[in-house]
N, C-alpha and C positions, 0 to 999 in steps of 0.2 A: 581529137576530142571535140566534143559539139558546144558548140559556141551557145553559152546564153547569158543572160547578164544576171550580176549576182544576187538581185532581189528573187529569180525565178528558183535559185539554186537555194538560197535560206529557205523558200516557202517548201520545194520536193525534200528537203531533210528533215523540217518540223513537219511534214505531212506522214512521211515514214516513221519518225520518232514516235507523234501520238500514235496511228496507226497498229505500228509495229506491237505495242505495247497494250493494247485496248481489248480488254477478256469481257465478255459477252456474259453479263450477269445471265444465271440462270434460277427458277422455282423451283427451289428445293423439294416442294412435296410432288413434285413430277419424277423426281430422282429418289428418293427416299425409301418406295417400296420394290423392289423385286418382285416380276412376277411368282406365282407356285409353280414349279415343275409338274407336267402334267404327268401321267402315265403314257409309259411307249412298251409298244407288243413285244413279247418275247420272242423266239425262233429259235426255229431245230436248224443246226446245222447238217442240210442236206447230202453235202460233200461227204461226210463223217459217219451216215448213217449204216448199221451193220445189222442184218447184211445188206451187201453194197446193190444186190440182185434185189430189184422190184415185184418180182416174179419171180416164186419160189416153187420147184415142182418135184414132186417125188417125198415130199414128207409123210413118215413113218412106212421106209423102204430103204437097204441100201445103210450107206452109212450116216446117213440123216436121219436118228432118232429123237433127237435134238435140238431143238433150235434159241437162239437167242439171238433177242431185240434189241439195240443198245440207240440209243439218241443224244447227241451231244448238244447241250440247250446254251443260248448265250441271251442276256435280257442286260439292254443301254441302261436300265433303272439297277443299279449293283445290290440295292437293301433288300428289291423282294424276295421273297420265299416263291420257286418256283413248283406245280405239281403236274405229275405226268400223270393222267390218266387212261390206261389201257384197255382196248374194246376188242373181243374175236367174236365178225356177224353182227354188230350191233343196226337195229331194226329202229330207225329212229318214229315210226307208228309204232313202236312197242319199246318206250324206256325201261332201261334199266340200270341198273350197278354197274360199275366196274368189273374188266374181269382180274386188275391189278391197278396197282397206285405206286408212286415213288413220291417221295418228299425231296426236292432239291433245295438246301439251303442258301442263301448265301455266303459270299465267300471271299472276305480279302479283297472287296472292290474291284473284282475281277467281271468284265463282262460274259466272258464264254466260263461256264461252271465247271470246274474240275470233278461232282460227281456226275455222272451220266444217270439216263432214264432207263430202265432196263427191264426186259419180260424175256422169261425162261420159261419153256413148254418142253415137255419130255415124253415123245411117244410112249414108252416102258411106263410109264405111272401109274399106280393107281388113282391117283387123283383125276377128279373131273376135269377136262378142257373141252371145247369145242372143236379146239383143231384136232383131234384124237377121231373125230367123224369122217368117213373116208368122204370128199370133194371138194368143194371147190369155198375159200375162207375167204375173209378179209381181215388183216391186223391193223389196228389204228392204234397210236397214240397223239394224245390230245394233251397237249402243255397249255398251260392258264396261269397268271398271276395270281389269281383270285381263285376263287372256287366253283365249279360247276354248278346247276339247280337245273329243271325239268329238264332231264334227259341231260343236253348237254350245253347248257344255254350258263355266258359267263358270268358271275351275280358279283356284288363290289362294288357297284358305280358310288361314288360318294363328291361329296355334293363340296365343289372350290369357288373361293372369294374369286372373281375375276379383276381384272385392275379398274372396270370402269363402273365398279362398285353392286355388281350384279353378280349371280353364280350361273356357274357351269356344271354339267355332269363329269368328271373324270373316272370313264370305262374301264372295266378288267377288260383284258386281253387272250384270244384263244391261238394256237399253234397247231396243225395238223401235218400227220405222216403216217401213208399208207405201202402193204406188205400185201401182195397177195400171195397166199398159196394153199399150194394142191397137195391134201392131202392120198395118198395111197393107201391099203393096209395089202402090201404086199406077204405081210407076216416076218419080215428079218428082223423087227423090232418087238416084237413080244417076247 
């Protein structure tokens, strides 16, 4: 044991003892507020997207009269309402509408959404698609927390105290996922 004499040993015990003991006043109003939660982007879960092929060929030909889009959406923000908006060909020098919509709720403070984003086109239809044109398409869906405005541009931004007494813009968020394909008019589908 190390030799020292007993005044040096009272003084390291009453030095630990204050020490030990000694909590570090702090300013409350530095601790008081919580910053806001900002807005974080949504996302398509890529892994999960159906169909799994990028490149799709031979549509309305064959046993492909049919097809459907499915996008599985997850958004770290659990309260938004997420929406899918669906594009075949969209010419973004020539806006337009949608050629479909999903409303994704949210759900159970779940990050990844149990309903999915989904576009069904069916060669046999009467109904108008673009993919029903025999060449060469593009399928887009566009996921947004907020809502789209000219063409495809994300609108929402709303206006957050920052903590150093200034604001900030907090942005909507946009998600992309592209499909190509080729359609045929072989005729096995009319």
């Amino acid at each position: 044991m190390l030799r020292l004499p007993a005044m040096n040993w009272v003084g390291l015990g009453a030095a630990a003892w204050i020490l030990g003991g000694c909590v570090i006043p702090q300013d409350e109003s530095f601790l008081s507020d919580i910053p806001q939660q900002r807005n974080r982007p949504p996302r398509i879960v890529e892994s999960q997207a159906q169909p799994t092929e990028r490149i799709i060929r031979g549509y309305g030909s064959g046993d492909q009269c049919k097809l459907t889009f499915e996008a599985i959406l997850e958004d770290p923000d659990v309260d938004d309402r997420l929406i899918a908006y669906w594009y075949v060909d969209y010419d973004p020098t020539r806006p337009r509408s949608e050629d479909a919509r999903n409303v994704i709720l949210a759900n159970n403070s779940k990050v990844i959404r149990d309903d999915r984003a989904t576009f069904q086109v069916s060669f046999d239809s009467a109904d108008f698609n673009r993919l029903n044109v025999p060449g060469d398409h593009i399928v887009e869906v566009v996921v947004t927390d907020t809502v789209l405005v000219n063409g495809r541009e994300p609108d929402g931004s709303s206006a957050i105290e920052l903590s150093d007494g200034g604001t900030g813009t907090d942005p909507g968020y946009t998600a992309t996922y592209v499909w190509f394909v080729r359609t045929e008019a072989a005729g096995d589908c009319l």
